[in-house]
N, C-alpha and C positions, 0 to 999 in steps of 0.2 A: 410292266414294261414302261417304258420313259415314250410319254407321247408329246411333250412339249420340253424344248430348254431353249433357256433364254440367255445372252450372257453380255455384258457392259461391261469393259475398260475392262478389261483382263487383256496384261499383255500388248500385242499387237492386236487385240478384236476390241475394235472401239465398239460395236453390238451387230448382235446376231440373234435372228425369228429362228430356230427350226420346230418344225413341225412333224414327227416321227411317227409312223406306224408299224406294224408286226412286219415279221419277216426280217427281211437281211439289207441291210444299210449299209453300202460301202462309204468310207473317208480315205479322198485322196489327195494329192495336191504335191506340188514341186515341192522338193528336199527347201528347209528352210520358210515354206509360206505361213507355214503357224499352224501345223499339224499338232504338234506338240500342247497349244496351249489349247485348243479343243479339247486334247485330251484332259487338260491341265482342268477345266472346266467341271466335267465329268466328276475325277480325282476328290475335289473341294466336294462336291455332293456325297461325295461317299465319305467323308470325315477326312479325305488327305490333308498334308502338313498346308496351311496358310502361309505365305509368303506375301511379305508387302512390296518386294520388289517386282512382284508379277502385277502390281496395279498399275495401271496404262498410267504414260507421263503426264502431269499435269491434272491427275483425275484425284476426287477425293478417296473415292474408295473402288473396287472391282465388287459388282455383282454376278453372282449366277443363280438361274431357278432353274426347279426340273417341276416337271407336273409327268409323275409315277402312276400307272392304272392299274390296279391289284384287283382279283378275287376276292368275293363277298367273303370269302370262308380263309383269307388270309390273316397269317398271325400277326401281318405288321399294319391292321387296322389296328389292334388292341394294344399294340406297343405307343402306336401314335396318340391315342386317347390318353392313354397311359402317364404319358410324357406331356399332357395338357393342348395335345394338336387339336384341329380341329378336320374332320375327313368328309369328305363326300361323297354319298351315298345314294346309287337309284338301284335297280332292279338287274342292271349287267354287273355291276362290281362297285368296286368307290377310284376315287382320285384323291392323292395326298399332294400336296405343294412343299418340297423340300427348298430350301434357300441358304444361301452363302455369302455373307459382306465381307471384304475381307479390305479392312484398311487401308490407307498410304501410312496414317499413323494412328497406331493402336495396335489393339487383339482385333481378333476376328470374331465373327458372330454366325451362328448357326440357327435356322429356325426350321420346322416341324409342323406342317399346319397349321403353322402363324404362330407357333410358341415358340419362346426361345431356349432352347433346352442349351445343353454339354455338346459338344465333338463328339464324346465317349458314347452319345447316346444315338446318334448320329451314324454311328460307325455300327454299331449294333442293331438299328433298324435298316443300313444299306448292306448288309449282307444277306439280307433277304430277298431284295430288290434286286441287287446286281453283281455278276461275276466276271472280274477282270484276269484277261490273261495276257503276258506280254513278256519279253525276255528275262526281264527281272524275277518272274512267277516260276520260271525254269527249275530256279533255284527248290522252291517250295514243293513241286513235283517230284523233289530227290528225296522228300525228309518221309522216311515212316508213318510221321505221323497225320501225313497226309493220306498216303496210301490207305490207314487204316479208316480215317472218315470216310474214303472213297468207296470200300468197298462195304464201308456197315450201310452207306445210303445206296449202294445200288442191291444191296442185301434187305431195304424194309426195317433194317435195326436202328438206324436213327429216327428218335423222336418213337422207338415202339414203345408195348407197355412192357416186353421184356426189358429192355434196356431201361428203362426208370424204375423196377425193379429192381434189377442189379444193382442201380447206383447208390437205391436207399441200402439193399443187404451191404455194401461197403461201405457206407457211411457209420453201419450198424458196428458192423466188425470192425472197424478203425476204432470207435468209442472204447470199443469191450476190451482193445489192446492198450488204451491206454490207463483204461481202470485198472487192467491187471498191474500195470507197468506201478502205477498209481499206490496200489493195494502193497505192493513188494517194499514201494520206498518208503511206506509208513511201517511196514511192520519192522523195517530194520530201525526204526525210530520210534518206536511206540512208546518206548521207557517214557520220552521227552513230551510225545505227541499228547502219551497217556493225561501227564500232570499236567499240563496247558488246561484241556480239556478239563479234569476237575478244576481246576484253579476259573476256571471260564464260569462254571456252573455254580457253585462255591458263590461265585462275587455276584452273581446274579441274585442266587437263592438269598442272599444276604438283604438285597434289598426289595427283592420279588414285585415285581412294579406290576400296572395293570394298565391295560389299555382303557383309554380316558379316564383314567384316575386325575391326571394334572389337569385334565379341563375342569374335572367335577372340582377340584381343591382350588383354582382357580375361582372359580363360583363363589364358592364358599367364603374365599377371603373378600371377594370384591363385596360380597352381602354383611361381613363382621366389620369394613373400614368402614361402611356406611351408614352405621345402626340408629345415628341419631338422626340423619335424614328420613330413613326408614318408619321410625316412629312417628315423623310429626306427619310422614303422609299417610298412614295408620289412623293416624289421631284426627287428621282431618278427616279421612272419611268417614271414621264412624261418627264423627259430628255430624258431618252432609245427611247421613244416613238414618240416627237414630236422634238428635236435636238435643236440644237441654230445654231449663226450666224456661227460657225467655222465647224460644222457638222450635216450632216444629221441625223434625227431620223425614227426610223423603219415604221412611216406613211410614209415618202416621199420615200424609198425607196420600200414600197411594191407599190405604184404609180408607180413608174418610171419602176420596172416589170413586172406589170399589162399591162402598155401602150406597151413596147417595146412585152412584148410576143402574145399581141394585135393584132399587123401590121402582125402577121403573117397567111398563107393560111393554116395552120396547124390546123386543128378541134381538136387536140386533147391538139398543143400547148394553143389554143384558150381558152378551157376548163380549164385548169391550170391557165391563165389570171384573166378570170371570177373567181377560186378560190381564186386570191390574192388580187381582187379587194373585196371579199367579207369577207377575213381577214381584209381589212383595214378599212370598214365599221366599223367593231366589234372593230378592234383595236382604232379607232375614239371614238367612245361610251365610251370604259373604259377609254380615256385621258380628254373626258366631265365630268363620274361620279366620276373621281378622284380629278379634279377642285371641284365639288360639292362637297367631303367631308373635302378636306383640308380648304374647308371653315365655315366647321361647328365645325372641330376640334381646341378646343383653351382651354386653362387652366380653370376653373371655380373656382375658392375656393369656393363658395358656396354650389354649389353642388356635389362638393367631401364631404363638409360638410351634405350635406343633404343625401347623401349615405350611409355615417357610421351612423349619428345618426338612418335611419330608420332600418340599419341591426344589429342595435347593440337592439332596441325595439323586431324586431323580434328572437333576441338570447333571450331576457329577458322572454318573452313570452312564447316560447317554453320550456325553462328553468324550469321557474315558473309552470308549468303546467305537465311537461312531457310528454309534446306528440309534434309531427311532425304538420305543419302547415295543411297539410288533416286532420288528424284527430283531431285537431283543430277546423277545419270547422264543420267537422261530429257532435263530440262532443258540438257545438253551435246549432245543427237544433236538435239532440237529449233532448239539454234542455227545446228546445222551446214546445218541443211535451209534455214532461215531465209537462212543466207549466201548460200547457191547460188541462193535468187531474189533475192536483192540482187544478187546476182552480173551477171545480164541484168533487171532488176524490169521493163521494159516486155513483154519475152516470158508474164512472169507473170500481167500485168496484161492482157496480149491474150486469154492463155487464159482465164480467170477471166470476159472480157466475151463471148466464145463462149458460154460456157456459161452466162451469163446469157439471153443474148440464146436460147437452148435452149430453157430454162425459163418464158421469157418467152411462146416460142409455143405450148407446151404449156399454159400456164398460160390463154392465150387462147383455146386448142382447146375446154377444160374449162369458161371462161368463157362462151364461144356456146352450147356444149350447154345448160348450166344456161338461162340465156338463151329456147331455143326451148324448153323446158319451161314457161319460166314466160312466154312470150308465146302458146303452146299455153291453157295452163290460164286467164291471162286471159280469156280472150274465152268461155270457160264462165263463170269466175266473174262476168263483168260479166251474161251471162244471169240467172243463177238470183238473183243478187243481187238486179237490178231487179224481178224477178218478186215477189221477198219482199216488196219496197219496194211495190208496189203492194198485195200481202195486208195490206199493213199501213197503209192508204190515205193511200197516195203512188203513185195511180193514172198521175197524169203524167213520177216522179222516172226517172231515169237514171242507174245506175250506171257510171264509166268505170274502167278502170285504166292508168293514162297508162302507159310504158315509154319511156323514151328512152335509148340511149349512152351512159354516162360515156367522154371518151377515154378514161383509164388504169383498168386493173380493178384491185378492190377486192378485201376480205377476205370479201366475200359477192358478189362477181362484178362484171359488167361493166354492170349497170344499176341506175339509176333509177328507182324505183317509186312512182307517188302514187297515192293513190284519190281521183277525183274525183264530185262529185256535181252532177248538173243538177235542180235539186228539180222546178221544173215548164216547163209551156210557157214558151216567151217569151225562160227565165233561160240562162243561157249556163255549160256545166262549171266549175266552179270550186273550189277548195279548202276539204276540211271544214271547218278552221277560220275560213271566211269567209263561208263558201256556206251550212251547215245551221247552223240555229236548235237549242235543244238539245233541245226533242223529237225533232227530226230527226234529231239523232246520236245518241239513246236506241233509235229506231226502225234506223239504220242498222245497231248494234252488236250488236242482236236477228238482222235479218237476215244478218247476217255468220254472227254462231253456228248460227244453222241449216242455213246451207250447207256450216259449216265441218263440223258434225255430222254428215253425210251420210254423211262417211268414216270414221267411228269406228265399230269393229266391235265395242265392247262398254263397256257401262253404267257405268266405271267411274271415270268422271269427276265430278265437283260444279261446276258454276256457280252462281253466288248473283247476283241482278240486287237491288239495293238503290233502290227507288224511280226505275226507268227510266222511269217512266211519269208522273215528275211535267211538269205542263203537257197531260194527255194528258187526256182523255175521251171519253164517247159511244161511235161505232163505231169510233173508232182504238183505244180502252180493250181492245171485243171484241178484233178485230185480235190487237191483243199477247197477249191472254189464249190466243187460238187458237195462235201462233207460237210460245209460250212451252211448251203446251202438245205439241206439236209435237216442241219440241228435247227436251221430257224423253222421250221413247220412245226417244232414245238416251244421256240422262245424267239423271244428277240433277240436278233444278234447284229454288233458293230461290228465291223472289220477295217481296221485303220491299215491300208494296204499299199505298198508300190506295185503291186502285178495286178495289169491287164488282165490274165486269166481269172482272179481271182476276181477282182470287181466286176466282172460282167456275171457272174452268179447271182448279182444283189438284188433285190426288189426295187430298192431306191438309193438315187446317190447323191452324197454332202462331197461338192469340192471344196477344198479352202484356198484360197488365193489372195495372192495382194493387189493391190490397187495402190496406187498413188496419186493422191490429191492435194493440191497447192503446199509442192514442196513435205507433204507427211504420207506416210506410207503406211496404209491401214488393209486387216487381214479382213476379208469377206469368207463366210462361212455362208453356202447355201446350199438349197436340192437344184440338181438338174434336171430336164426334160431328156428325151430321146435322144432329139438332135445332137445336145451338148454332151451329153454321155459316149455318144459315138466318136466326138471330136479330142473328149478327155482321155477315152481307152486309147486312141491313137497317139497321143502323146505321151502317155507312161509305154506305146511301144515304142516309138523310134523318137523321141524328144520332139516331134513336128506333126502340132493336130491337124496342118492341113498337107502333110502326106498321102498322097493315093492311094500308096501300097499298105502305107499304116490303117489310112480309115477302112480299105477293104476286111485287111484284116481283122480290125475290130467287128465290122459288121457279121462278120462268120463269129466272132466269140459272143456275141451276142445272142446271135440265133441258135450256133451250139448251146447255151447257157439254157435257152427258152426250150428246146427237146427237152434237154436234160432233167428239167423241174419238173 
């Protein structure tokens, strides 16, 4: 839930402290005071479109922060980490710092726990955090493909291990359709496919390279251009080493200290002896293997010849090909496998359609299961739904959730999902977007979240309902106020509202108002007390908070509101 937002030069709100807790939070405020750009606020935290015209005049840029409280055991700790955030963490849950810069001039900037990540990524950790509804989301209530997210999470099938199941078996069977597919358009070209393929193998075998062959021949040359350097430090050392007629070399003198440290009764000289006598050994060996190579070392013209022509074949080869002498190789045992089903392609293409056709019933196993879960869960959700729809007086309405067959399964299974609605007696099921009027689907999208809420086992969600209640009054107003009320015992909920009825439901209240100060006209966003709450209800009833009739009235929806929770 969003327990802190902060917001600078947005707009008309030159800044604003709120300080938010669980429960239900009403936002109200005269048509025109900067409802909107609170909401506007909000919007930018959740990845909405930046806009530089929304940066207060004369500012350099518009900020907003949210400080978000999540569950130890939420997935949008690990996305924040993820994304280089930084989270905090005690024993009830953590808190993440979401922020928004948003220019006068420039792009905008998004940060994560003090990282600065994408929008995109932004957008995909505030869908976790928070859910917006508001007449524009009407829309989105109409699409199938809403309905069917809807009903696989109040069904337990989103995020199950059946449904990540299914997803791999379809990812499975999508590959095997298109190997087949694959398999078909080579064998009607294998003549062609065929001789590529030896022609590939052919020109490899021809020069059959080896992996670090060109290092080792490398080596090799760099040791034959250098031979005469080679020798003279050859020659030196066995000089160092073995001495000539005018002087001694470091064999004869480690001898002659071996011996002399030898004669002595010294066990410890004695042991240093023994270590010079077994330098000399060693020292002996490298004066034999250095005889040994100074003899193998000598100029070849030929095979400095033979070095460049075979490294200059394997530059051509590689070249010609573009690839590395491994994948050279690879790309030679890959042809060869290739051949062999060119060899018989219809046996190939048999197998490959088995084991389609495998996958195919598996995948349809996995598809019924899902299936009678979510024709199981139906016929709950169309109860509790319709029952909400009546608390919400659409005493006569019917909620249906059709379910029909598609023949071929999909990447979210084998059915069809509408939500239909029958508003009242008379009317015949018929589709949201044709059937409910748009308080109707304000009223419906209410009653959805409440039922959807039932299976959330902790508070750490935000919903924000943005004026769901326009077209609405009297006892449908209460209605919403009650239901709204309702789903905040299991989230947090905004309700950006014009009805009295409905704001006196709320735990806490944000009015937004203007104020004018030497000649500038700035939006104040705060919480109210009692007092001011009672004077605010009376003005969203009769335009006049100090109304008698008004404020009475408020004081009874208040006290109705406090039975009622």
């Amino acid at each position: 839930m969003i327990e802190e937002l902060n917001i600078r030069d947005l707009g008309v709100i030159e800044e604003a402290h709120l300080f938010l807790g669980a429960g239900m939070t009403a936002v109200t405020g005269e048509t025109g005071a900067g409802k909107t750009m609170a909401l506007t606020s909000l919007d930018l935290l959740m990845g909405g479109k930046a806009d530089a015209n929304k940066v207060r005049l004369g500012a350099e840029r518009a900020v907003v922060e949210g400080v978000f409280r999540v569950n130890s055991d939420s997935p949008v700790i690990a996305m924040v980490e993820d994304a280089g955030g930084h989270v905090e963490s005690d024993d009830d849950g953590a808190s993440v710092i979401v922020s928004r810069h948003v220019l006068s001039k420039g792009r905008s900037r998004a940060f994560i726990g003090g990282a600065s990540v994408p929008v995109s990524t932004l957008v995909n950790i505030a869908q976790h955090l928070v859910t917006v509804h508001g007449q524009a989301d009407q829309l989105r209530l109409a699409s199938p493909i809403q309905h069917r997210a809807a009903l696989d999470q109040y069904a337990n099938i989103s995020g199950s291990d059946l449904e990540q199941t299914y997803a791999k078996q379809w990812a499975t069977y999508q590959k095997l359709l298109k190997d087949v597919e694959h398999a078909k358009e080579r064998a009607e070209s294998a003549g062609t496919e065929r001789l590529a393929l030896e022609a590939l193998i052919k020109r490899i075998d021809a020069t059959e390279p080896e992996i670090g062959e060109d290092d080792a021949l490398k080596n090799e040359l760099l040791r034959l251009e250098n031979v005469e350097s080679l020798r003279q430090a050859i020659a030196h050392s066995l000089w160092a080493l073995s001495g000539d007629e005018s002087q001694q070399g470091a064999l004869n003198l480690l001898d002659s200290s071996a011996h002399i440290l030898g004669k002595s009764d010294d066990s410890e000289l004695q042991n240093l002896a023994q270590a010079l006598s077994h330098s000399s050994e060693i020292a002996s060996e490298v004066v034999n293997q250095l005889g040994m190579i100074v003899e193998t070392i000598d100029v070849d013209p030929e095979r400095l010849n033979e070095i460049h022509e075979r490294r200059a074949q394997l530059r051509a080869i590689q070249r010609e090909l573009s690839m590395d002498i491994p994948t050279l190789l690879q790309r030679r045992e890959d042809a060869r496998i290739q051949l062999n089903e060119l060899a018989d392609p219809q046996a190939h293409i048999e197998q490959l359609e088995r084991d389609c056709s495998a996958s195919y019933s598996e995948l349809m196993s996995l598809a019924l299961q899902v299936s009678e879960q979510r024709i199981a869960a139906a016929k709950r959700l169309e109860k509790e739904v319709t029952v909400e729809l009546q608390n919400l007086a659409m005493k006569d309405a019917i909620f249906t959730v059709a379910i029909t067959k598609l023949d071929q399964p999909t990447k979210d299974g084998v059915d069809s999902i509408e939500f239909l609605l029958t508003p009242h007696n008379g009317a015949k099921a018929g589709k949201l977007a044709t059937t409910a009027s748009g308080g109707e689907l304000s009223r419906l999208m209410l009653a959805l979240e409440v039922t959807l809420s039932r299976g959330l086992s902790d508070a750490d969600h935000t919903f924000i309902f943005d004026e769901v209640d326009a077209g609405i009054g009297g006892k449908t107003a209460l209605s919403i106020g009650e239901r709204l009320a309702m789903l905040s015992r299991k989230s947090q909920v905004l309700v950006v509202t014009h009805l009295a009825q409905v704001a006196a439901h709320a735990t806490a209240h944000v009015v937004v108002d203007k104020q004018t100060e030497r000649s500038s006209t700035v939006t104040q966003v705060r919480l109210i007390d009692a007092g001011e709450r009672e004077r605010e209800l009376a003005r969203m009833l009769s335009g006049h908070e100090d109304s008698e009739a008004a404020r009475t009235h408020a004081a009874e929806l208040l006290r109705a509101s406090t039975m009622a929770t």
